[in-house]
C-alpha positions in Angstrom: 86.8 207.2 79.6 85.9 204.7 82.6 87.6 201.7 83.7 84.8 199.5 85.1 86.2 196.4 86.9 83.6 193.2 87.7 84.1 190.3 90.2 81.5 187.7 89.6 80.8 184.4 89.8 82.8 181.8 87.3 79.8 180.3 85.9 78.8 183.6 85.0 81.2 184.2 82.4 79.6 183.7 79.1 76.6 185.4 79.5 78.1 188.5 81.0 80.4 187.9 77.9 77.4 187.3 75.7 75.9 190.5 77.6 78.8 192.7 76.8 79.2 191.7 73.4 75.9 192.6 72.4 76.5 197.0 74.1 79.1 197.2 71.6 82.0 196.2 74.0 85.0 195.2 71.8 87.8 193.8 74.5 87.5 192.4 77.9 90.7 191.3 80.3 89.6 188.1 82.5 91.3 187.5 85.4 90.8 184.4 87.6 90.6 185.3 91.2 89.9 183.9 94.6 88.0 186.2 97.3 85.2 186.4 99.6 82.9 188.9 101.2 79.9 188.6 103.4 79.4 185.1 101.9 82.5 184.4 104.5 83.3 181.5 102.7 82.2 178.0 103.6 82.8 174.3 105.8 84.0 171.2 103.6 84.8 167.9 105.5 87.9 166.2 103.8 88.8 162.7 105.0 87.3 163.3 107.6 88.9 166.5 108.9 86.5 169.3 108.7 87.9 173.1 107.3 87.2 176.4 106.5 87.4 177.2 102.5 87.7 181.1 103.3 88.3 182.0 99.6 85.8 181.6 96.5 86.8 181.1 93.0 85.6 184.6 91.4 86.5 185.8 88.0 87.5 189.5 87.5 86.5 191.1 84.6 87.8 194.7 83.3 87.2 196.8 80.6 87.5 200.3 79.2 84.8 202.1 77.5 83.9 205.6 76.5 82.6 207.4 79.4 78.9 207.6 77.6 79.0 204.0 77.5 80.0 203.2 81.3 76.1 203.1 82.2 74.9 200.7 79.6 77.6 198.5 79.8 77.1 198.0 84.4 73.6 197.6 83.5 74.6 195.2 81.0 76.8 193.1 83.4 74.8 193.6 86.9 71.5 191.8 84.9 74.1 189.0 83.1 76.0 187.9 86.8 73.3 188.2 88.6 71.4 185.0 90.2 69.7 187.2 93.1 71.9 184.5 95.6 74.5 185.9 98.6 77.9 186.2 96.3 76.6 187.4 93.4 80.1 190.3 93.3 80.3 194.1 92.8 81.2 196.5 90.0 83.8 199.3 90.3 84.2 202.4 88.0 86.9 204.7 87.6 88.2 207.3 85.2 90.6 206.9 83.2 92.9 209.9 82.3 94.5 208.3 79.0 95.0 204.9 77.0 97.7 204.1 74.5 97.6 201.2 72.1 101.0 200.3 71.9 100.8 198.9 68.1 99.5 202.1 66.4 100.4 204.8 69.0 97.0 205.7 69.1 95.7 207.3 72.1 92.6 207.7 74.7 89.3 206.3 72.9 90.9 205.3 69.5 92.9 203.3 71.6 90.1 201.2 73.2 
């Protein structure tokens, strides 16, 4: 099994949904984050005073599929979040040793 983990843009959401949806992925956890890398953030002027806004709204996405599956589902979310612009976010995968769903007891991938 892999754990692949997505930080993308917020208006991305649906269609990376939309995108993982139709691979056959079941479950997703969102996570609303705030981050920045070589983007470096940006100026805003408020009343004003002018300041840094170092960290961007991102939204962290995760999900656990078969390890046959991990390909086909980054494909799937690198062409749904991407806009080709500086900010666009990165994919992580790792393995995953074992899963539990707590309801059933079943385990690894009749758990997921």
């Amino acid at each position: 099994m892999k754990k692949i983990e997505a930080i993308i843009k917020p208006f991305k959401l649906d269609e990376v949904k939309e995108a993982l949806h139709e691979v056959g992925v079941s479950g997703i956890t969102v996570i609303e984050a705030k981050g920045f890398g070589r983007q470096k953030g940006h100026t805003e002027l408020y009343r004003g005073a002018e300041y840094v806004v170092d960290f961007l709204p991102k939204v962290k996405l995760e999900v656990v599929v078969p390890a046959a599956q991990a390909e086909q589902v980054v494909e799937a979310i690198a062409a749904a979040a991407q806009t080709g612009r500086i900010g666009d976010g990165k994919i992580f995968v790792s393995p995953i040793e074992t899963a539990l769903r707590i309801r059933t007891g079943e385990k690894d991938e009749a758990a997921i």
